[in-house]
N, C-alpha and C positions, 0 to 999 in steps of 0.2 A: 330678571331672567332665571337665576337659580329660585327663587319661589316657584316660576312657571313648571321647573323641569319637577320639580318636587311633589305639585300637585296634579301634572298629566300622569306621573310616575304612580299615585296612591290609585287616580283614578283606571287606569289602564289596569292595573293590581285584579282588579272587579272580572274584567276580563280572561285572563289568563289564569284568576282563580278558579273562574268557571272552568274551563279548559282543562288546568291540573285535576279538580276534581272529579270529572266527570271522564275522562281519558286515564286516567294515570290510576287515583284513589278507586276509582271504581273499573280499573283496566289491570294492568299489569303489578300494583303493589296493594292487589286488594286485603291482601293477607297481612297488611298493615292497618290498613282503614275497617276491615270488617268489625273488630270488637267493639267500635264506635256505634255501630247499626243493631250488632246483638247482643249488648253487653256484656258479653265471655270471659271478659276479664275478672280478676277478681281485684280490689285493694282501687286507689285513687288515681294510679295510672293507667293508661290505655297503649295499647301497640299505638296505635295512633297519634299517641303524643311526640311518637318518634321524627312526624312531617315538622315539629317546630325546629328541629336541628335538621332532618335536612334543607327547610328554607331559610334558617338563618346564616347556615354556614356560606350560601353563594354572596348572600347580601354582607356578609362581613368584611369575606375577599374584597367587592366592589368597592364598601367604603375606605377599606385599608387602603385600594390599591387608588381612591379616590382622595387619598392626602398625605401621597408619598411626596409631590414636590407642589405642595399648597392646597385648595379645595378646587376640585375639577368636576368634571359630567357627573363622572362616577360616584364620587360622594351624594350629590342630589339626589340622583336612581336610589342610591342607595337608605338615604332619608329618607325617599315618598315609599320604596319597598318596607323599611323599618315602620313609619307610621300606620301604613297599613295594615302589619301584622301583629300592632299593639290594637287596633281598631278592631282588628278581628278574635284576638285574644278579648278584648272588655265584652265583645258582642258576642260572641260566640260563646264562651268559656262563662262570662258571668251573668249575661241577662240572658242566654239561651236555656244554654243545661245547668245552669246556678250552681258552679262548682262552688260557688263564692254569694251564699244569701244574701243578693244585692237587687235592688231593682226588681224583686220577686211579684210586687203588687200592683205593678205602674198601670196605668191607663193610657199610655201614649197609645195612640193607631199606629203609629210606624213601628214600634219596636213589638206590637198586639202582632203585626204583619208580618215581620221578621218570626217571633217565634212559629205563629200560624204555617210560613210557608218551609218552616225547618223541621216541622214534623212531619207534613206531608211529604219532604226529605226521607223521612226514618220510618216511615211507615212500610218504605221497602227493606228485607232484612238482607237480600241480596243483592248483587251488585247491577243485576240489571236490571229494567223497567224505572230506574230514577227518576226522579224530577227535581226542578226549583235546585242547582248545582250551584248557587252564585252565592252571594254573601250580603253584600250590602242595598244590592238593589231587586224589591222586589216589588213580582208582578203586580198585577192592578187585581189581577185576581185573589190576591191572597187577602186582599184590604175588603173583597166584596164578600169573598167568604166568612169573613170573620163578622160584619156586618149582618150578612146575613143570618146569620145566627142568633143578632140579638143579644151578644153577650158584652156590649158595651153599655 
């Protein structure tokens, strides 16, 4: 059962990351997430980098408060949220934007698809007219376009 809750937990994550990023990053804390879109920063950090403490900070509380008297719900949530935001840090952080020359050369279609649908992300440098807000699952179109191209 604590496996289940852990992986409804990663998978729901997909969801609700759309949601923060699309409402929130691109709403009300844009002046966080903008240097990510126009790279205004200067140096290896980004205002941006600031969303890993504020989503690690709730996920902390939960786990804390998830093995004050043993491991409970809230630890699990708190696992399936923790793995998710290492899953989005390896994908995001090192085969997207390659803070970390890794994975730079690959051929997979899924991760060709991933970056494919994260630029049409970035291609907008304002917050609105976005698209493709989600993380791990992406459209059927972002696998036709890349096809399309010919560049596999």
């Amino acid at each position: 059962m604590n496996l289940l809750i852990v992986i409804m937990t990663f998978l729901m994550m997909e969801g609700l990351t759309w949601c923060i990023h699309k409402y929130i990053m691109h709403g009300f804390l844009w002046h966080l997430h903008r240097d990510h879109h126009d790279h205004s920063s200067e140096g290896a950090v980004e205002k941006n980098d600031y969303f890993f403490l504020i989503f690690a900070v709730p996920t902390i509380v939960l786990m804390y408060y998830g093995t004050i008297n043993g491991f409970n719900l809230w630890f699990y949530v708190a696992l399936g949220i923790s793995l998710y935001g290492m899953a989005y840090f390896f994908v995001h952080d090192i085969i997207i934007h390659q803070r970390i020359k890794f994975l730079r050369n690959t051929k997979n279609p899924y991760l060709l698809a991933i970056r494919r649908a994260h630029k049409q992300h970035h291609k907008h440098l304002g917050k609105e007219d976005g698209e493709c807000f989600g993380f791990l699952w992406v459209p059927m179109k972002y696998f036709r376009m890349y096809f399309k191209n010919d560049k596999l």
